[in-house]
C-alpha positions in Angstrom: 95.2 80.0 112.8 92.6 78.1 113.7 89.6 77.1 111.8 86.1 78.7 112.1 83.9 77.5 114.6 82.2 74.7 113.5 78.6 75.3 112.5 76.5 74.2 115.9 73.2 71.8 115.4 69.7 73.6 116.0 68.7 71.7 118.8 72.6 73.4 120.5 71.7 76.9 119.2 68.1 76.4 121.2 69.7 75.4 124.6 72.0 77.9 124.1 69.3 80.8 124.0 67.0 78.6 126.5 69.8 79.3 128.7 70.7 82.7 128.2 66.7 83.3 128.9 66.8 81.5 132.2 69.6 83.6 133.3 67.8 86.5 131.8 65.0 85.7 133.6 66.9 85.3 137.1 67.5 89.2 137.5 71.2 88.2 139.0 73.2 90.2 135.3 73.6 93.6 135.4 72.4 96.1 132.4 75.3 95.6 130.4 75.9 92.0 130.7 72.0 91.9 130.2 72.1 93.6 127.0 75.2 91.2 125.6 73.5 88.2 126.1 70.5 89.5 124.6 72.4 90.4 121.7 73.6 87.3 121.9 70.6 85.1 122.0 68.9 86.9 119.0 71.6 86.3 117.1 71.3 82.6 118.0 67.1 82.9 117.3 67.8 83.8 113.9 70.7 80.6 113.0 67.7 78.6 114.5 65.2 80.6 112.1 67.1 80.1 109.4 68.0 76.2 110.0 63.8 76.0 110.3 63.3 77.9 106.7 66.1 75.4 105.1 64.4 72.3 106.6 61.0 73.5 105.6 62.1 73.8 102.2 64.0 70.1 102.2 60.9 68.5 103.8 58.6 70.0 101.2 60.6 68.5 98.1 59.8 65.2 96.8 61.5 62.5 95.4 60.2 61.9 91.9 60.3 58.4 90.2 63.5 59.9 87.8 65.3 60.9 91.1 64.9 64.5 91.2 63.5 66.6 93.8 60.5 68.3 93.0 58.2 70.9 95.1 55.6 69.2 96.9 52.4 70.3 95.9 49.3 69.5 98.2 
């Protein structure tokens, strides 16, 4: 069997829904395909939300002099 699909970049996951919204936004889907790729992009709106929280949290660690990452504190 094949492996799972390999876990897509943010910057993918955003041109995927920015496409599904354009085709959303053309009126040319019916109701139920509408509704799919709705479904669809909010499940792709919350991978991007969650890649954003994980890189929030890398880029607010700092490097310490010993090496360890420490919360950044401003």
């Amino acid at each position: 069997m094949a492996k799972e699909k390999e876990e897509k970049k943010f910057e993918e996951l955003l041109t995927e829904v920015e496409e599904i919204v354009t085709s959303l936004e053309n009126g040319n889907v019916d109701l139920d395909e509408s509704i799919k790729k709705y479904t669809e992009a909010m499940e792709k709106v919350k991978l991007c939300s969650e890649k954003l929280e994980s890189a929030t949290k890398t880029v607010n660690k700092i490097l310490t002099e010993n090496g360890t990452l420490e919360d950044l504190e401003i």
